[in-house]
PAGUMAR-245820 format. One record per residue (C-alpha): residue number from 1; x, y, z. Coordinates in pm, 1 decimal, decimal comma, m for minus. Each point is the difference from the previous one (the first is absolute). Layout:
BEGIN
PT  nr        u        v        w
PT NUM        X        Y        Z
...
***
This chain:
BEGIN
PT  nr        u        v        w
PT   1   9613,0  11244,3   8165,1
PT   2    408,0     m3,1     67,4
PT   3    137,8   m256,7    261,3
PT   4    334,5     40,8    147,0
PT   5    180,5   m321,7    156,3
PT   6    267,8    m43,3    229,7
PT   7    139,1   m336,0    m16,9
PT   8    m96,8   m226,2   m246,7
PT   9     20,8   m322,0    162,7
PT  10   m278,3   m285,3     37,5
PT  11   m234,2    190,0    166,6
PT  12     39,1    266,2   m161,2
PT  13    m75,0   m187,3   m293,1
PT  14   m325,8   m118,9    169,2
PT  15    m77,6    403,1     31,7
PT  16     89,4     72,5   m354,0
PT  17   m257,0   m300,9   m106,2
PT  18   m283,3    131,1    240,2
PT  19     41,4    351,9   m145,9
PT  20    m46,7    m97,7   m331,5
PT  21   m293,4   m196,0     91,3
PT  22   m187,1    276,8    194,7
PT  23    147,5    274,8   m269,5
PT  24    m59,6      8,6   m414,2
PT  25    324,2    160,8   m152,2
PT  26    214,6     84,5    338,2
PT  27    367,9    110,9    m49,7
PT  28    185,6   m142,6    226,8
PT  29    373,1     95,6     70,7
PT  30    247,7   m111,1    205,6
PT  31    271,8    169,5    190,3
PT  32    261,9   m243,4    m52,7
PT  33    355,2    m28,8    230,8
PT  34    205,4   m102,6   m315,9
PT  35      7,6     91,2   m416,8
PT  36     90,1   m368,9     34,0
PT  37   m276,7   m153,4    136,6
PT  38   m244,6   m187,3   m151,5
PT  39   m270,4    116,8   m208,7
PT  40   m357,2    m69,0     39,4
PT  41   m244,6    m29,6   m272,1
PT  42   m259,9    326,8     m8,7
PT  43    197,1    120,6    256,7
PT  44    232,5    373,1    m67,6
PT  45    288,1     78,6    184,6
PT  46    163,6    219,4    210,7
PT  47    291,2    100,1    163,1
PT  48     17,1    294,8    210,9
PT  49   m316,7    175,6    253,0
PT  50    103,0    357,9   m243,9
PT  51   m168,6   m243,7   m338,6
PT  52   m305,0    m60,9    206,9
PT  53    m71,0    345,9    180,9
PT  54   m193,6    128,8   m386,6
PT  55   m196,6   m285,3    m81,8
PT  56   m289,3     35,7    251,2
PT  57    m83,5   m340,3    146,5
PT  58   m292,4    m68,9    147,2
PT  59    162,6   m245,8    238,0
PT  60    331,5   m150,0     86,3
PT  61     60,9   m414,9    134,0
PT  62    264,7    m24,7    196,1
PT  63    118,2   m392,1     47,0
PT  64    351,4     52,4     26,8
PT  65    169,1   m163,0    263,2
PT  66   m116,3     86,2    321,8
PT  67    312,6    133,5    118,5
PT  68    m24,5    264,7   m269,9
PT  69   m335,0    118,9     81,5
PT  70    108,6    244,9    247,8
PT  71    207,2    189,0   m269,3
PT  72   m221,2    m64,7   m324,5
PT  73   m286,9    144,6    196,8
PT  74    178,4    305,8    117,4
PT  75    164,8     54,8   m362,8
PT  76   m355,1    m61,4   m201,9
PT  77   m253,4    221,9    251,9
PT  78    117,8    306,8   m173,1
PT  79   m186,3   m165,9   m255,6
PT  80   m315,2     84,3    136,9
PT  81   m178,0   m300,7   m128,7
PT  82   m159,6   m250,4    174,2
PT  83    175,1   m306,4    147,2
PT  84    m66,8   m377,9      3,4
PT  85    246,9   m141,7    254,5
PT  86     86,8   m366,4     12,3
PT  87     10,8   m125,6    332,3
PT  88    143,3     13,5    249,9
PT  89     59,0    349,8    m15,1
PT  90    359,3     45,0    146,6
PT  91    287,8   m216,8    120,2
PT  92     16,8    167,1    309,5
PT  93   m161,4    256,2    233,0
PT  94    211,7    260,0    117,5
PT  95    m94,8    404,1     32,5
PT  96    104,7     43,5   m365,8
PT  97   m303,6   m215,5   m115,1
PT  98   m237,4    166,7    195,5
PT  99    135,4    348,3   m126,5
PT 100    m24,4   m148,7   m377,3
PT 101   m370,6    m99,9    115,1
PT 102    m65,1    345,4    131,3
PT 103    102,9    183,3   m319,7
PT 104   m275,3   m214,8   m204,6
PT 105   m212,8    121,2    239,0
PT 106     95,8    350,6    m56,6
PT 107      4,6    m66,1   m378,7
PT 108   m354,4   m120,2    m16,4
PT 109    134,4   m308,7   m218,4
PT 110   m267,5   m297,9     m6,4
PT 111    184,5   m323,5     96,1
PT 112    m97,4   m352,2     m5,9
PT 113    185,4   m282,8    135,0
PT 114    m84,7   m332,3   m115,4
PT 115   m190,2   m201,4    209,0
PT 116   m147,9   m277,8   m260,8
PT 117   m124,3   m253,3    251,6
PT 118   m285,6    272,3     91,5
PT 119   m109,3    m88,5   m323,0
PT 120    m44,2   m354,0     20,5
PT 121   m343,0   m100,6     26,2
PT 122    m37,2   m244,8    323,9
PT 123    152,7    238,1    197,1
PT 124   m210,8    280,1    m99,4
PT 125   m256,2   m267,2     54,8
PT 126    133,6    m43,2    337,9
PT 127    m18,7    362,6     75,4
PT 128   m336,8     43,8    m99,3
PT 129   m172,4   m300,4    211,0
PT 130    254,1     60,8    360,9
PT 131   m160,2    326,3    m46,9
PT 132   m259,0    m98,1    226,5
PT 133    161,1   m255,0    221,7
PT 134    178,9     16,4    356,7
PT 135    343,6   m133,9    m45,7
PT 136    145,8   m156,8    259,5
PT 137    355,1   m108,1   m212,8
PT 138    166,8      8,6   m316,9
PT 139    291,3   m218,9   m130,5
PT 140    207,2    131,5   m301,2
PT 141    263,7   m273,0   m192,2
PT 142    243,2     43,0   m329,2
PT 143    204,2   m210,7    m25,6
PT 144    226,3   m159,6   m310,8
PT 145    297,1    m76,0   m148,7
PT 146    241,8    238,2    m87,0
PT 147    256,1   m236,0   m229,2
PT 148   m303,0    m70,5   m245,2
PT 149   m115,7    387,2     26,7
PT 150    212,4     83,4   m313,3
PT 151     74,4   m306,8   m213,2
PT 152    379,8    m16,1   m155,0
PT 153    110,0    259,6    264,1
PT 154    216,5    m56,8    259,8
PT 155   m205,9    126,8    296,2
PT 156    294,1     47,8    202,4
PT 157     46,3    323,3   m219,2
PT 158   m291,6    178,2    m52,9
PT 159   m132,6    277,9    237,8
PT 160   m247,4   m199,6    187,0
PT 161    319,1   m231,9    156,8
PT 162    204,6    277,0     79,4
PT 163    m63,5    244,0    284,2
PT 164    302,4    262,4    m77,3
PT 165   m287,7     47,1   m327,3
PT 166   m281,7     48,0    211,7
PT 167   m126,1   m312,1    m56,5
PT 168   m204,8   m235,9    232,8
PT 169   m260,1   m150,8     m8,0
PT 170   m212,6    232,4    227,1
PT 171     27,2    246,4   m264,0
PT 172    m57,7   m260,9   m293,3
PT 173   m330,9   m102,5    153,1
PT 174    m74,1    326,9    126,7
PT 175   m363,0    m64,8   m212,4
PT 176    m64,2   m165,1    325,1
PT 177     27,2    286,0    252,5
PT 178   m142,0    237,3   m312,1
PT 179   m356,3   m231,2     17,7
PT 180     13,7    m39,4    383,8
PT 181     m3,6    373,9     34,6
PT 182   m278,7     64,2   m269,9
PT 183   m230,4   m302,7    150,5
PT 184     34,5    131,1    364,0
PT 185    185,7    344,5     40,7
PT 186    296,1     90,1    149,8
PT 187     64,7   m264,1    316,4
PT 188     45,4    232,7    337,1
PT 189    319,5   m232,6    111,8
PT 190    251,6   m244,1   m262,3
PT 191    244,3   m231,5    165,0
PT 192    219,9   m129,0   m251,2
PT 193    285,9   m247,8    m42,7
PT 194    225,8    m52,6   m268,8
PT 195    209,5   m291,3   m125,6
PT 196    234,5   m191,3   m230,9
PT 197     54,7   m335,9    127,5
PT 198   m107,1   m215,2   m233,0
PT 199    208,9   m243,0   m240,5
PT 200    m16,4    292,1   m306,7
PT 201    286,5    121,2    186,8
PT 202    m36,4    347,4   m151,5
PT 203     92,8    340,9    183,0
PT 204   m378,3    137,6    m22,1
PT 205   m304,0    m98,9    243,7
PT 206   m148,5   m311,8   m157,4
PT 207   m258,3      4,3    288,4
PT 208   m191,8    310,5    156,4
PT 209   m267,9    m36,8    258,9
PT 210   m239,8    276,3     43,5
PT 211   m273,1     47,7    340,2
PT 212   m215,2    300,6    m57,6
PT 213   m204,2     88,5    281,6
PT 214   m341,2    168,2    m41,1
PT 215   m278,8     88,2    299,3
PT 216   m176,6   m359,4    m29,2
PT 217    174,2   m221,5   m180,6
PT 218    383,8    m45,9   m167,0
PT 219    143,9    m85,6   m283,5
PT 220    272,2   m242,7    m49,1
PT 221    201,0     23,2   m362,1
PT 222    300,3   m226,3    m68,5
PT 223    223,9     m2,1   m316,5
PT 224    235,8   m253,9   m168,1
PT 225    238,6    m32,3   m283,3
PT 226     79,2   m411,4    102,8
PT 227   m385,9   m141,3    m44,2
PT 228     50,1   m264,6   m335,8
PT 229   m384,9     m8,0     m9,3
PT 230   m111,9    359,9    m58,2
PT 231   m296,4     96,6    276,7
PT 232   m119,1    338,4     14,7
PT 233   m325,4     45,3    183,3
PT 234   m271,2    209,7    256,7
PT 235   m146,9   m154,9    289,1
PT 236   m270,8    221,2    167,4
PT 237   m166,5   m121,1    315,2
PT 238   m340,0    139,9     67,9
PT 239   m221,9     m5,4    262,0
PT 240   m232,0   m235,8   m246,2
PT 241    277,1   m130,1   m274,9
PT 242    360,6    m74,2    m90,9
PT 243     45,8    159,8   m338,8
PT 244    316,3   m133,0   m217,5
PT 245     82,3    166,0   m285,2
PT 246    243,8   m178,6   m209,8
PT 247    179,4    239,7   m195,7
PT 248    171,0   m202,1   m301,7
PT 249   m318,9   m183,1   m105,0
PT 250   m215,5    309,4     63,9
PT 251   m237,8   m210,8    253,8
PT 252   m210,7    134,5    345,2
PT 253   m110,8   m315,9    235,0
PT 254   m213,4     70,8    304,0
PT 255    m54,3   m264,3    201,0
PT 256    159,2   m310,0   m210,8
PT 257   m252,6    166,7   m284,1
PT 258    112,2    140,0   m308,0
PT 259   m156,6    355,7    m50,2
PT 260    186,7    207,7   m239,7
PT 261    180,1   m154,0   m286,1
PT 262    198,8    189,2   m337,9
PT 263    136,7   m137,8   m275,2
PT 264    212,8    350,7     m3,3
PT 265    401,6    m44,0    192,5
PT 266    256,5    243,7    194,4
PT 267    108,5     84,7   m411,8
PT 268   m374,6    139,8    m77,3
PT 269     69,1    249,2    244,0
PT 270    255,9    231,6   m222,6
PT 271   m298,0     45,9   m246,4
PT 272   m209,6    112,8    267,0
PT 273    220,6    197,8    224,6
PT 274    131,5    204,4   m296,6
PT 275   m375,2     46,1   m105,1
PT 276    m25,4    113,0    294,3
PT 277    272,2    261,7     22,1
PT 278    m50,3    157,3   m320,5
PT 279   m378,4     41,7     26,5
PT 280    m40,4    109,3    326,5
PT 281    314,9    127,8    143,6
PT 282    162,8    202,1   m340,4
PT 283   m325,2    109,7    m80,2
PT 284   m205,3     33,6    327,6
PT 285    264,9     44,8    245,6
PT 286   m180,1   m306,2    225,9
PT 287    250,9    m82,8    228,5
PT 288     82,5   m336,1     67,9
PT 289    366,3    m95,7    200,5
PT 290    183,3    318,5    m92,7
PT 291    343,9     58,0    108,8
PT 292   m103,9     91,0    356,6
PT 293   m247,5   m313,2    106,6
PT 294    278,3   m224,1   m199,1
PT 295    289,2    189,9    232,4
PT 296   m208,1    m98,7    271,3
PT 297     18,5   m364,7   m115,7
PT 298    359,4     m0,1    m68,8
PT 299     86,1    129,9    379,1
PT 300   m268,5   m274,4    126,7
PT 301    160,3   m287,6   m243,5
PT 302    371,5    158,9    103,2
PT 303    m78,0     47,6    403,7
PT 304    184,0   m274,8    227,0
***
């Protein structure tokens, strides 16, 4: 099997190690932005889309920056290969995107955006017992701290700080929205309200605050970068049960009981996700968030 890459920072790196887990031998390239740039160990370089368009890949990870996707994506679907998109999928909405989404369409090119957190196991816990139940409320939270995010890096600077780069942290915890939408569908009203008030004093939102409205119930979602004690959880009220799921320890409580518990975190996911992707979409063409359900998510998560 031959892997390209685009962008070869840490989470690409994370890719790169799930690949090699879930494939014996894979050649994995990397179309790199600079001959000066550092090189990775097993990993073979390259410079222009003209060195790639011979070697027949049989898929292509694009974890660039997210304000490049829009043009890496255009540039790489002549390709023809299939595409594993790291989210979110574009800096911006605008008719150009939705063109560029049409033209995969057209193309026939399987796409995959990731969405990791489906992959965690109390909340596909959590979507397998709600099945049944008639909610009456759910309460989404994510919230930490963005100064500790990257350790030794001014966070003033990166992307995430900074919203002339797209960043924000509505799109950073866009996981959020990305889970909401696979646990309950697309809402049939959002209010939304965006912020950046806090003491980070950074030109991004460092709070979002999602309501999405569905026939019997809603669902309220609210995002942080200025929480110094990391929360990120699910609260589903039934008819019968409040369900909690407690993403970073991998927990499900219903009714003060605990009911689900993993020894597996948030990083356990990669494995699984690119598992995942290679086995069923590459080579079954199951589809699973493709470019147009995560568009959909992207105008939801962008929508004020």
């Amino acid at each position: 099997m031959k892997v390209l890459i685009v962008g070869l920072g840490s989470i690409a790196k994370k890719h790169i190690v799930a690949i090699n887990q879930v494939v014996e031998n894979c050649e994995i390239f990397a179309l790199r932005s600079s001959r000066y740039s550092e090189n990775i160990t097993g990993v073979i370089d390259l410079y222009t889309i003209e060195e790639c368009e011979n070697i027949g890949f049989d898929f292509i990870v694009i974890s660039n920056p997210t304000s490049e996707h829009y043009n890496t994506i255009k540039e790489l679907i002549k390709l023809k290969v299939p595409l594993f998109i790291e989210k979110p999928l574009f800096s911006q909405i605008n008719n150009e995107t939705d063109d560029l989404v049409r033209s995969i369409n057209e193309l026939g090119i399987v796409t995959y955006v990731a969405c990791n957190l489906r992959f965690l196991e109390s909340l596909r816990f959590l979507k397998g017992i709600i099945s049944n139940e008639r909610i009456n409320e759910v309460n989404v939270y994510c919230g930490s701290y963005l100064p500790e995010w990257r350790p030794n890096v001014d966070f003033r600077k990166v992307y995430s700080a900074n919203a002339e780069m797209g960043g924000g942290v509505h799109i950073d915890l866009i996981h959020e929205l990305d889970y909401v939408y696979w646990l309950f569908g697309k809402p049939c009203n959002t209010v939304s309200n965006f912020s950046n008030q806090s003491s980070l004093c950074i030109s991004a939102n460092d709070y979002a605050n999602y309501l999405w409205m569905y026939d019997e119930y809603n669902v309220a979602i609210v995002l942080n970068y200025y929480r110094r004690i990391a929360k990120r959880e699910i609260e589903v009220v039934t008819d019968q049960h409040v369900f909690k799921v407690d993403l970073l320890k991998n927990t499900v409580i219903s009714d003060n009981e605990i009911i689900f518990d993993s020894d597996s975190r948030i990083s356990d996911t990669y494995l699984s996700q690119m598992n995942f992707f290679i086995e069923e979409i590459v080579f079954k063409n199951i589809k699973m968030n493709d470019i147009n359900e995560a568009n959909e998510i992207l105008k939801l998560c962008m929508q004020e």
